[in-house]
DOLUM-424140 format. One record per residue: residue in one letter; x, y, z of N, C-alpha, C, O in turn. Coordinates in steps of 0.2 Angstrom, whole numbers, padded with zeros to 4 digits, always signed. Layout:
# residues N
AXYZXYZXYZXYZ/...
END
This chain:
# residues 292
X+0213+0396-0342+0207+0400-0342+0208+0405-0348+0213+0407-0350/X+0202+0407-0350+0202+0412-0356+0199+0420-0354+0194+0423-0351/X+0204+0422-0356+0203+0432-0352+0197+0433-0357+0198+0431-0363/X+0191+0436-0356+0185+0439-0357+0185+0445-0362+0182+0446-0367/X+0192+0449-0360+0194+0455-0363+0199+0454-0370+0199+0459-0375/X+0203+0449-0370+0207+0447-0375+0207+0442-0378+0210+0442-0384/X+0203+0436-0374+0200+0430-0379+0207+0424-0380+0208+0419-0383/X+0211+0428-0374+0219+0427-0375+0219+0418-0369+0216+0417-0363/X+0221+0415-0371+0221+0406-0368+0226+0407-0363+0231+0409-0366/X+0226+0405-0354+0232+0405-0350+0230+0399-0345+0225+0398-0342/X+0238+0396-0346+0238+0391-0342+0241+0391-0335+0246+0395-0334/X+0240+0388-0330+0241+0391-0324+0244+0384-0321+0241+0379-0320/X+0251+0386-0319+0254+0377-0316+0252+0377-0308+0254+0381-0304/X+0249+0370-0306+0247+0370-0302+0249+0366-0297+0247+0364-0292/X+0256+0368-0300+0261+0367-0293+0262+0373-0291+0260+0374-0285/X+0263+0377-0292+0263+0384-0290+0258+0387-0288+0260+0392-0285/X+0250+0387-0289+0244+0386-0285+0244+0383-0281+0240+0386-0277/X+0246+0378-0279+0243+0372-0274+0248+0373-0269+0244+0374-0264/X+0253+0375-0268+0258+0375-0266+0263+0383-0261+0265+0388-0264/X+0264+0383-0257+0266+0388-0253+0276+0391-0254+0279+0396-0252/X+0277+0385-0257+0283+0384-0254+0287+0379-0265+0285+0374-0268/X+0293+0384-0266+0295+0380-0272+0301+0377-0271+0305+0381-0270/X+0303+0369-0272+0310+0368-0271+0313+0365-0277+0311+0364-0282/X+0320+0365-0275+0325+0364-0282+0330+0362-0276+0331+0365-0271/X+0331+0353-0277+0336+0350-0275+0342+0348-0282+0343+0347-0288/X+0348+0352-0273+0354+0349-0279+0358+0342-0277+0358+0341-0271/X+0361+0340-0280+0362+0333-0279+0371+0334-0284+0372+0336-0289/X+0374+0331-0279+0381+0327-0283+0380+0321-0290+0376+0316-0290/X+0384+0323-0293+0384+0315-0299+0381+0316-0306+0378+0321-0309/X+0382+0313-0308+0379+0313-0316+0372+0314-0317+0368+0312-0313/X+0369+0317-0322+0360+0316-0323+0358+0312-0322+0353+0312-0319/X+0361+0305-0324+0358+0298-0325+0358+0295-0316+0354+0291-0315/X+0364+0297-0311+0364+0296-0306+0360+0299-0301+0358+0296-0296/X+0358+0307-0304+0354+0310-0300+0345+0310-0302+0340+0312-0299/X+0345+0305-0309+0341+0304-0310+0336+0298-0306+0330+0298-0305/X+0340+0292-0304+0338+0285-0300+0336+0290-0293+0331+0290-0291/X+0340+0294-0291+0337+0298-0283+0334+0300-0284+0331+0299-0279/X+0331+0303-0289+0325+0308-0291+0317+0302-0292+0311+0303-0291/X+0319+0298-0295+0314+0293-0295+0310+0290-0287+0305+0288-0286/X+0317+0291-0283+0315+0287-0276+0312+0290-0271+0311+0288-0265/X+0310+0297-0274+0307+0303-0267+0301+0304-0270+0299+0301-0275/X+0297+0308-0266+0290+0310-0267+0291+0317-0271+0286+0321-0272/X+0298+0318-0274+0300+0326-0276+0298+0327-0283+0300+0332-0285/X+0294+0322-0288+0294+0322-0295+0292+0328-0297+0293+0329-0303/X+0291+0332-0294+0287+0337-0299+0293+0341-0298+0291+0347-0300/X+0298+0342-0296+0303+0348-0293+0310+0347-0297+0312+0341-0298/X+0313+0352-0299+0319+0351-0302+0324+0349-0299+0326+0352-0294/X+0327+0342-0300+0334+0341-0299+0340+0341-0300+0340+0338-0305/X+0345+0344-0300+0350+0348-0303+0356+0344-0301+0359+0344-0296/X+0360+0341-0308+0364+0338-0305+0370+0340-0306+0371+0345-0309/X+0378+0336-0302+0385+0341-0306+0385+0343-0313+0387+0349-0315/X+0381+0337-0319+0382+0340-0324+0378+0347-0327+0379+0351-0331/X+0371+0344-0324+0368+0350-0323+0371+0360-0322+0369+0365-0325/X+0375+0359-0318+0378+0366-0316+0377+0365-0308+0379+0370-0305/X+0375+0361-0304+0373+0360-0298+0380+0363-0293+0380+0363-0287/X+0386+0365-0296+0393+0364-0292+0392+0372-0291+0392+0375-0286/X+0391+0376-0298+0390+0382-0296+0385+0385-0291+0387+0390-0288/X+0380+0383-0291+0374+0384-0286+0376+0384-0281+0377+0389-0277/X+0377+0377-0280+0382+0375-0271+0388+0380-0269+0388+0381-0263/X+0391+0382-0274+0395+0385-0272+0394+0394-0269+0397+0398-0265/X+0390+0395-0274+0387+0402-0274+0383+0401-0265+0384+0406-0261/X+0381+0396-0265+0376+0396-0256+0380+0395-0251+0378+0395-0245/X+0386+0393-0253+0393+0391-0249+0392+0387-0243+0393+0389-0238/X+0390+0379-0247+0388+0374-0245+0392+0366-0249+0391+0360-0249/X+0398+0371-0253+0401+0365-0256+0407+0362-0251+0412+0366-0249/X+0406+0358-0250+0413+0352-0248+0418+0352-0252+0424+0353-0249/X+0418+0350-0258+0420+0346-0262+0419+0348-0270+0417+0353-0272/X+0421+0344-0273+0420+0346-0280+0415+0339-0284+0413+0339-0290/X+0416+0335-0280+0410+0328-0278+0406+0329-0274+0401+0325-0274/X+0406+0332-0268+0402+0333-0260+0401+0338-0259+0405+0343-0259/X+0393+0340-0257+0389+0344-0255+0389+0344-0248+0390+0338-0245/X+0387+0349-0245+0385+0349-0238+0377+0349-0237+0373+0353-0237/X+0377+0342-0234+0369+0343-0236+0364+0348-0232+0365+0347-0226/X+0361+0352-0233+0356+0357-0229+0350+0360-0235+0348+0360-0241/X+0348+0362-0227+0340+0365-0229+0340+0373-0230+0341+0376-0225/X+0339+0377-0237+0341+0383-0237+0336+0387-0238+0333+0386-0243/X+0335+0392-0235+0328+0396-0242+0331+0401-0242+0334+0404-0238/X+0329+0402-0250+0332+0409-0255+0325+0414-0253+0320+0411-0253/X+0325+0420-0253+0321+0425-0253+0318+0425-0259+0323+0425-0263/X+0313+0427-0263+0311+0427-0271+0314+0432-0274+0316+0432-0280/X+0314+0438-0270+0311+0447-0269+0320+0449-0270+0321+0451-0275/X+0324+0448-0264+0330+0448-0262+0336+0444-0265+0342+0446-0266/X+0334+0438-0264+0338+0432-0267+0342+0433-0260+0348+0432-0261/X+0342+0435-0253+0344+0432-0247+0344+0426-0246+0339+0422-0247/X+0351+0422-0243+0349+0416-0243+0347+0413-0235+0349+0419-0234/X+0346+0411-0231+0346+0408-0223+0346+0402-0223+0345+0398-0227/X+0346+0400-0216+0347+0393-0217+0343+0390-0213+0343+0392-0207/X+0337+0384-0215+0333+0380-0210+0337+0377-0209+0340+0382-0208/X+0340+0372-0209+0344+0368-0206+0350+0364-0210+0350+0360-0215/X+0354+0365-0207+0360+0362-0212+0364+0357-0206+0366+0358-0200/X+0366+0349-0210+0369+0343-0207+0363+0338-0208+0358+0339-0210/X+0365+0332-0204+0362+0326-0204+0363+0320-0202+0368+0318-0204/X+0359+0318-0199+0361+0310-0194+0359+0304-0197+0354+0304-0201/X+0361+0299-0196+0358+0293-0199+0350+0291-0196+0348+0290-0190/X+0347+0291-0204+0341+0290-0204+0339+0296-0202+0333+0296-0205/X+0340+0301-0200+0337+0307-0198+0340+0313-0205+0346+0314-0206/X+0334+0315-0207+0333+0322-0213+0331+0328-0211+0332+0332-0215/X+0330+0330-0205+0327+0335-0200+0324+0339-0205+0326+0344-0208/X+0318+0335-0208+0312+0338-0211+0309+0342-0207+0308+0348-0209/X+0306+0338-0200+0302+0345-0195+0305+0351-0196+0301+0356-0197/X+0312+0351-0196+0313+0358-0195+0310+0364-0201+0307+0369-0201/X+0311+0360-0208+0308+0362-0213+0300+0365-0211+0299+0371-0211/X+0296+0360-0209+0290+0360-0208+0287+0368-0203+0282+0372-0203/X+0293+0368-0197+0294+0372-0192+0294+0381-0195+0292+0386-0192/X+0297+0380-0201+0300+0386-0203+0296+0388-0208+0296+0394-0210/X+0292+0382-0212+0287+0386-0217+0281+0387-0212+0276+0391-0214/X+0279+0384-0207+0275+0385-0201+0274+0391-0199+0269+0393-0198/X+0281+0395-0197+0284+0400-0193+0279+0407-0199+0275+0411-0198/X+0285+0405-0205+0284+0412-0209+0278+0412-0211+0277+0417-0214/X+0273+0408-0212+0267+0407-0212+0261+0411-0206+0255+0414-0206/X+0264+0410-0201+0261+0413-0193+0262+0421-0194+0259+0426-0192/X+0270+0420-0197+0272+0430-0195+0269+0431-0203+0267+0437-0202/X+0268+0429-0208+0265+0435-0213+0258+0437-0213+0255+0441-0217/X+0253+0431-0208+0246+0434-0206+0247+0438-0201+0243+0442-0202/X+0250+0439-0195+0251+0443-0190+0252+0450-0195+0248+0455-0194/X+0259+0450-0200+0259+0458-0204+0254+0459-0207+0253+0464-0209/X+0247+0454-0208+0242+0456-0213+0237+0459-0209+0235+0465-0210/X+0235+0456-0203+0232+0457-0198+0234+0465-0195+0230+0469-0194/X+0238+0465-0194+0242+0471-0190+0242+0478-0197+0241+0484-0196/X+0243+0475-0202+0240+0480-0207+0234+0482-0210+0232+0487-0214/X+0230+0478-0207+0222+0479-0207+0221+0484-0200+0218+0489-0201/X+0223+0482-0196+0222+0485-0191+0223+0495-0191+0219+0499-0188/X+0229+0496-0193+0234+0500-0193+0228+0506-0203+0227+0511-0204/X+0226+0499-0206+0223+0504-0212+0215+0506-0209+0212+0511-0211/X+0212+0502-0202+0206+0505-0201+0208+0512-0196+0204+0517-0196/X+0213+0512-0192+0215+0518-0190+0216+0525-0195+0215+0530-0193/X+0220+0522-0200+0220+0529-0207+0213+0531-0207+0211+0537-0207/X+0209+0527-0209+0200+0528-0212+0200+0532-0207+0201+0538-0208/X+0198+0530-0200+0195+0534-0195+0197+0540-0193+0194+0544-0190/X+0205+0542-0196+0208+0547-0195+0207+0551-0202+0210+0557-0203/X+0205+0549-0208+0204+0552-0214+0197+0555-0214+0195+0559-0218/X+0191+0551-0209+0185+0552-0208+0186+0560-0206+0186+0565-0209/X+0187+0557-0199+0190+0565-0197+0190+0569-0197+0186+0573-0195/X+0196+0569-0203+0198+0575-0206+0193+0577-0212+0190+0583-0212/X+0193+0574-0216+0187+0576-0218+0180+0580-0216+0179+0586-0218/X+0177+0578-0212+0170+0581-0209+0174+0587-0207+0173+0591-0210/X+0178+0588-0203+0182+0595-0203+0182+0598-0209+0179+0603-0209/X+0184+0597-0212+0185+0603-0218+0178+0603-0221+0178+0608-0224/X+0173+0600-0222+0169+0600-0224+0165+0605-0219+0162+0610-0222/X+0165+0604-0213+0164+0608-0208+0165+0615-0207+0164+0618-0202/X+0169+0617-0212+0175+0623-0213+0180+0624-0207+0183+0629-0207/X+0180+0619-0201+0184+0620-0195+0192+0619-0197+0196+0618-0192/X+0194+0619-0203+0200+0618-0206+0205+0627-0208+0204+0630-0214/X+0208+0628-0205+0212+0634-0207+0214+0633-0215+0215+0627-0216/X+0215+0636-0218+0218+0637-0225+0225+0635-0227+0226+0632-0232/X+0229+0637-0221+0235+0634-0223+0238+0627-0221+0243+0625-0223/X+0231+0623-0215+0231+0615-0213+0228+0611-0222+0226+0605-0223/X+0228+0615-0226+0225+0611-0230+0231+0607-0235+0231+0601-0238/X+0236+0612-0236+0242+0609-0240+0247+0606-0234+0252+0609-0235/X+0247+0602-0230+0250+0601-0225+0252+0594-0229+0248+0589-0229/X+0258+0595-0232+0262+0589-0235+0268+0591-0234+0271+0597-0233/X+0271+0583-0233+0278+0585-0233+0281+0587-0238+0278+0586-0244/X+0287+0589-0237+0291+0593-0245+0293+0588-0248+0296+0590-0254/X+0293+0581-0248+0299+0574-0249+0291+0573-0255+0292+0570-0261/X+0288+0574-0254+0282+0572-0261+0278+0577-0263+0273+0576-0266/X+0280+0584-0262+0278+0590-0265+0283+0590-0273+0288+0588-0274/X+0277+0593-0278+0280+0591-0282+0281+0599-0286+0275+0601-0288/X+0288+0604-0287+0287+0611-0289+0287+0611-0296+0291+0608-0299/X+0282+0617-0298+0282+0618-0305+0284+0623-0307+0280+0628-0305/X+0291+0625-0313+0294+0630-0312+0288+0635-0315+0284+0632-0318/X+0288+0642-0314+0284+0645-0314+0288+0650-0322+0294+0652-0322/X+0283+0650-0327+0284+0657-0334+0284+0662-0332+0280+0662-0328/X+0286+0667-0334+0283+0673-0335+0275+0675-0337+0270+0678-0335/X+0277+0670-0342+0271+0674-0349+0263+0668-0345+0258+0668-0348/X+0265+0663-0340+0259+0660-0336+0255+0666-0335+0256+0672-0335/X+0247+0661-0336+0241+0665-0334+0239+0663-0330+0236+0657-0333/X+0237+0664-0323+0235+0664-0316+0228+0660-0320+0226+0660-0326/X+0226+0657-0316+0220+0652-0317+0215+0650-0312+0216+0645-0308/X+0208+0654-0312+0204+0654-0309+0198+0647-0308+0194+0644-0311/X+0202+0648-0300+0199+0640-0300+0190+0641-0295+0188+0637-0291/X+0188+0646-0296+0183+0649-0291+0176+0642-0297+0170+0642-0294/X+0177+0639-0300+0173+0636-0303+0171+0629-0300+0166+0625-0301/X+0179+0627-0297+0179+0622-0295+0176+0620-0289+0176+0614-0287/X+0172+0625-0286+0169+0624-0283+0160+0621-0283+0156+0619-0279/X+0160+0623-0289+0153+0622-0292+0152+0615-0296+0147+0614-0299/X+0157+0611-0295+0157+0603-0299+0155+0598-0292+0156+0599-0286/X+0151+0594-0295+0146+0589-0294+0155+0585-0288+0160+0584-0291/X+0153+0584-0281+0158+0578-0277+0158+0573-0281+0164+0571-0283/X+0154+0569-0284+0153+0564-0286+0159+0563-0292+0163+0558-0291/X+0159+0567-0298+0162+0569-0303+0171+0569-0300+0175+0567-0303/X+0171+0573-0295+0176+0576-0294+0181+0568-0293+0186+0567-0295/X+0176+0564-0288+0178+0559-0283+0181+0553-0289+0187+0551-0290/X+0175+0552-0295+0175+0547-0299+0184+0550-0304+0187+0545-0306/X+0186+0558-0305+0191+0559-0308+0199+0558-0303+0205+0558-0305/X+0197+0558-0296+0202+0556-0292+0203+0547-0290+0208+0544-0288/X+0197+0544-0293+0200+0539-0291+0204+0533-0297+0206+0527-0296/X+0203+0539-0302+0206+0535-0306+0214+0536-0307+0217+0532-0311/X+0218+0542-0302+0223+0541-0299+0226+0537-0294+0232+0537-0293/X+0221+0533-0290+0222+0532-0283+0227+0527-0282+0227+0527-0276/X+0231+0523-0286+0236+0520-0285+0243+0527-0285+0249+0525-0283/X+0241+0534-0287+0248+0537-0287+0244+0542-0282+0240+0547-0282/X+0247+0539-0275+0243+0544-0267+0248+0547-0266+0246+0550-0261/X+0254+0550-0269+0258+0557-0268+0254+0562-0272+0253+0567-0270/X+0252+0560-0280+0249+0567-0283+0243+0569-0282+0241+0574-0283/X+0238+0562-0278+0234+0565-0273+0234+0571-0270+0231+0576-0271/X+0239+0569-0266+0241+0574-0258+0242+0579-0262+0239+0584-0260/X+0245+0579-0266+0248+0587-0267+0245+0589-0272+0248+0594-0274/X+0239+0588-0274+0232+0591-0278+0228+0595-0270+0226+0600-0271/X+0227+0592-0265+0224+0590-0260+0223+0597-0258+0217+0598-0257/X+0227+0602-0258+0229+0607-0254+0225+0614-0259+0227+0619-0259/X+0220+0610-0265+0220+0618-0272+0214+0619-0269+0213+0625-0269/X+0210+0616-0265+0205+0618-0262+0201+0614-0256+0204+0609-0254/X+0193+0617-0252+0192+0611-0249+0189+0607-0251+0190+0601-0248/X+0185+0606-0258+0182+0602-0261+0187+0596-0264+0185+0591-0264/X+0191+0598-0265+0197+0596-0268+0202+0590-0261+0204+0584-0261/X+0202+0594-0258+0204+0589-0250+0199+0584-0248+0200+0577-0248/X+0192+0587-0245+0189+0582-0242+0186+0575-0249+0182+0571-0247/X+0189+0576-0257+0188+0574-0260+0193+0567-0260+0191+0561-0261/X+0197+0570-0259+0204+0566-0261+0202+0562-0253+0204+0556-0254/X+0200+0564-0248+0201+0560-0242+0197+0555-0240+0198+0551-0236/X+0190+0556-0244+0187+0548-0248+0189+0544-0252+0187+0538-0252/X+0192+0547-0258+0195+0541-0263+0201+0538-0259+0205+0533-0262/X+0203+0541-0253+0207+0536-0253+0206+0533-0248+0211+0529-0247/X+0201+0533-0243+0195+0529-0239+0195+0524-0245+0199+0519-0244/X+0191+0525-0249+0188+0519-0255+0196+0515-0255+0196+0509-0257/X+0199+0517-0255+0205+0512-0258+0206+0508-0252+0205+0502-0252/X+0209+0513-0246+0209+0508-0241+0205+0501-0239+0207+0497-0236/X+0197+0502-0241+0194+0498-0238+0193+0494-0245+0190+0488-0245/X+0195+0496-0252+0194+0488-0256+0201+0486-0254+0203+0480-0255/X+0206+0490-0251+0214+0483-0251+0210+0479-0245+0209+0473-0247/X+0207+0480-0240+0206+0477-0235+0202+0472-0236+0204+0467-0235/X+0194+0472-0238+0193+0469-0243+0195+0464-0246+0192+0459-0246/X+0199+0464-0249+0203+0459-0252+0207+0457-0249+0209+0453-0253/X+0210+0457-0245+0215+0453-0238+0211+0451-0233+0214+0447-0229/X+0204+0455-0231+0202+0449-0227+0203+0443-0228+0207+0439-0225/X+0197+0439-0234+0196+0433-0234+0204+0428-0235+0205+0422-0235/X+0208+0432-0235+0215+0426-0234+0218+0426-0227+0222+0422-0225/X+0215+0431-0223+0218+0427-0216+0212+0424-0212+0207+0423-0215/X+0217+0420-0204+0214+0414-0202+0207+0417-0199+0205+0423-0197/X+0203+0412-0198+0196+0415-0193+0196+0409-0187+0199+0404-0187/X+0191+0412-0184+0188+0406-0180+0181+0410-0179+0180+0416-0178/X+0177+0403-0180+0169+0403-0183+0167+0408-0187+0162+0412-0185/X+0170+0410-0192+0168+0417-0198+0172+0421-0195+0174+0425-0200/X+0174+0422-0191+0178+0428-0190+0185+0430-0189+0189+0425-0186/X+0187+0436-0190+0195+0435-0192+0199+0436-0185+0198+0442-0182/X+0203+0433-0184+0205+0432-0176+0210+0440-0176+0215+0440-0179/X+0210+0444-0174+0214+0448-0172+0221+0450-0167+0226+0453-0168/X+0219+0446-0162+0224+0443-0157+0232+0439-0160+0232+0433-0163/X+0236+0441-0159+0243+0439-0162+0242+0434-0159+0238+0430-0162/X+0244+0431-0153+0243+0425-0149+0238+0420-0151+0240+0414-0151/X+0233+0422-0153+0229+0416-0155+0231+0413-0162+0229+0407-0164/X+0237+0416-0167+0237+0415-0173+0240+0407-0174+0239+0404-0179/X+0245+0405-0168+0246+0398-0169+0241+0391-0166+0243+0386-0164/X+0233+0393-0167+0228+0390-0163+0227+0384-0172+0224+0386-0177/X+0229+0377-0170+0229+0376-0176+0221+0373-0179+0219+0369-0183/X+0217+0376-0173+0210+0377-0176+0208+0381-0179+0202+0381-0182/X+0210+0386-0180+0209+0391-0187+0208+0389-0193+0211+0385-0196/X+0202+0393-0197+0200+0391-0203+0206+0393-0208+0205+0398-0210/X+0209+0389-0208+0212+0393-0216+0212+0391-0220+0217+0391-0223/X+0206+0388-0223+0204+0384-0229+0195+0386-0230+0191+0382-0228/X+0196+0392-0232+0190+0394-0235+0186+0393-0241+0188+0394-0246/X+0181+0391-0240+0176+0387-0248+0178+0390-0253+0176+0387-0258/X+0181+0396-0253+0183+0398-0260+0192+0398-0262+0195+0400-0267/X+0193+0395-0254+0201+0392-0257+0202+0386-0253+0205+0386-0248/X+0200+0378-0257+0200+0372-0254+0205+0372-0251+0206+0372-0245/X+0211+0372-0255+0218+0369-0254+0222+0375-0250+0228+0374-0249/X+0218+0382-0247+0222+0385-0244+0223+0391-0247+0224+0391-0253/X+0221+0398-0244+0225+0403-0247+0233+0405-0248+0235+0408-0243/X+0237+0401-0253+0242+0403-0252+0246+0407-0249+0244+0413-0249/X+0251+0407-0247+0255+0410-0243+0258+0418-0248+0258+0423-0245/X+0261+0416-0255+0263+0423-0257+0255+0428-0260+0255+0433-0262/X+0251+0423-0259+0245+0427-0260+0244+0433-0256+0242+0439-0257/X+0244+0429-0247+0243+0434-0243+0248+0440-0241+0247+0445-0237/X+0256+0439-0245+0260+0442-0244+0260+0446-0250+0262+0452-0249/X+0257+0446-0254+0257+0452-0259+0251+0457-0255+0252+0462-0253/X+0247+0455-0254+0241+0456-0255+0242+0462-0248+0240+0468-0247/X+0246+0459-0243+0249+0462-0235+0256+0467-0240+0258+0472-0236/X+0258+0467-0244+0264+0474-0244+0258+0476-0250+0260+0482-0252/X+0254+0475-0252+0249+0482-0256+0248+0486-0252+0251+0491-0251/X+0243+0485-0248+0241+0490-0241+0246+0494-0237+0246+0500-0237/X+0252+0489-0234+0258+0492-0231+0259+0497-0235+0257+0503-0233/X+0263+0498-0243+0264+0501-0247+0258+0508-0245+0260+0514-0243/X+0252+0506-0247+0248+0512-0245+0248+0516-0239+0248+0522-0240/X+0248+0514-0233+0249+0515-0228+0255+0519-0227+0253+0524-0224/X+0261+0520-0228+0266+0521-0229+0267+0528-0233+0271+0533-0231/X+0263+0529-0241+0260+0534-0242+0257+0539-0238+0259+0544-0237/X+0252+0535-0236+0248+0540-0232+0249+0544-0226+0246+0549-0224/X+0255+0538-0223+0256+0541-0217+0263+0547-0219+0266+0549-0214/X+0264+0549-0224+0269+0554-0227+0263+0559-0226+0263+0560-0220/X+0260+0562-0228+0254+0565-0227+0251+0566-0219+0252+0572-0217/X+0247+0562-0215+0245+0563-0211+0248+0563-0205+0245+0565-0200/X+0253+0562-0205+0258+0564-0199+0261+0570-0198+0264+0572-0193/X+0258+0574-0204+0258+0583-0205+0252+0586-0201+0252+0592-0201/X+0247+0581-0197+0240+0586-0195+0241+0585-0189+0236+0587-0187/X+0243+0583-0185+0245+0584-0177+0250+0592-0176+0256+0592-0175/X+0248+0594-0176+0253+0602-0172+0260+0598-0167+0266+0599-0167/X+0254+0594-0162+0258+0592-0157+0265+0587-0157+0270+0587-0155/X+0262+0585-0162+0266+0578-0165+0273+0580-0166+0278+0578-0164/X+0271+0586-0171+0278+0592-0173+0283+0593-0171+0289+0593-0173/X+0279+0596-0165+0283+0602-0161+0288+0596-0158+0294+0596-0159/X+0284+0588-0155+0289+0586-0151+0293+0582-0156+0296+0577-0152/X+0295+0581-0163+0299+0580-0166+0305+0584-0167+0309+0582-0171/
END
């Protein structure tokens, strides 16, 4: 496709689009040995790695070598993030590949990273309604003066103070357009620590900040709905129901499936935010405090 803004040409491999899961089989034997193997599977698109290839150190590094000819054959997945290794299944009986297992386990982590999506959608509409909130309170003036900088100290950020500094009357800031103010905070809103700690310069400035980050909440949300599963348009919320294998998860605008690290990035941006935010609002309960 060609970028609109740069005119710039990208090609996009469509095994990694189509595809949830990337593998690289290693094999004992020469290139030309592990070449006739590699002819006889459904595996063409995938790299085959042979002894001569470097395949001995790999194996070895997963510590899965036999031998210096022989592998132990098994099913392994590498983490992308971590480079963790674990194990789907390792050994083999004749005629038997215990692919199910394979099947089982990209099944599995496919069920548990819509659960995290779903559970993060959940937990982001709970911030909005507690940022609502707070918001109309302070708008409200029902907010005491010193509930407005209620940040913790771990994202306070101090600025050594001059001498020859001159105090700077911010009595003006009161008279600027919400609009303006919102459109200059949101062009921060990926950095929701220096939010927070602008948050507390006035109310205008707080119940500002606690819409643009409303607005961010609900475009990550947004854009993670349409990747989890539904039944009849709708996005199933129940954990239990997620292994119902009538669930849509092939929506008209992703034939082949929303892929799986799609839904997983798309699920740690939110968490990520989340996470933020709750550094912040875990500061406005009194109650919460005290029993910490």
């Amino acid at each position: 496709w060609i970028d609109t803004f740069t005119n710039q040409e990208y090609q996009i491999d469509p095994v990694r689009k189509k595809y949830d899961t990337y593998f690289i089989i290693l094999c004992p034997g020469t290139n030309a040995e592990v070449q006739q193997v590699q002819r006889k599977t459904p595996f063409l698109d995938y790299p085959f790695v042979s002894t001569d290839g470097g395949a001995n150190a790999l194996v070895k590094a997963l510590k899965v070598q036999l031998s210096e000819e022989e592998f132990m054959p098994a099913m392994l997945r590498v983490s992308p993030h971590t480079l963790s290794v674990n194990s789907v299944y390792i050994g083999r009986g004749p005629g038997q590949y215990f692919e199910n297992y394979l099947l089982k386990h990209l099944v599995e982590l496919r069920y548990k990273q819509e659960i995290a999506g779903i559970t993060a959608v959940k937990q982001a509409n709970e911030a909005i309604n507690l940022l609502k909130r707070r918001e109309t309170k302070c708008q409200e003036g029902k907010l005491v003066s010193t509930f407005l900088s209620l940040s913790p100290n771990a994202i306070q950020k101090t600025v050594p103070h001059h001498p020859n500094d001159i105090p700077i009357n911010t009595s003006g800031l009161n008279n600027l357009p919400r609009e303006l103010l919102e459109a200059i905070f949101y062009s921060f809103e990926n950095d929701i620590p220096s939010l927070v700690n602008i948050s507390g310069t006035c109310r205008l400035f707080y119940s500002a900040i606690c819409n643009v980050i409303i607005q961010r909440l609900r475009a990550q949300i947004a854009s993670l709905i349409p990747a989890l599963p539904k039944l009849g348009g709708n996005v199933v919320w129940e954990e239990m129901e997620i292994a119902n294998i009538g669930l849509d998860r092939w929506p008209s605008s992703h034939p082949e499936g929303v892929p799986f690290n799609k839904i997983a990035r798309l699920t740690c941006n939110l968490e990520d935010s989340l996470a933020q935010i709750n550094q912040w609002t875990r500061y406005w309960n009194p109650r919460r405090m005290r029993s910490k």
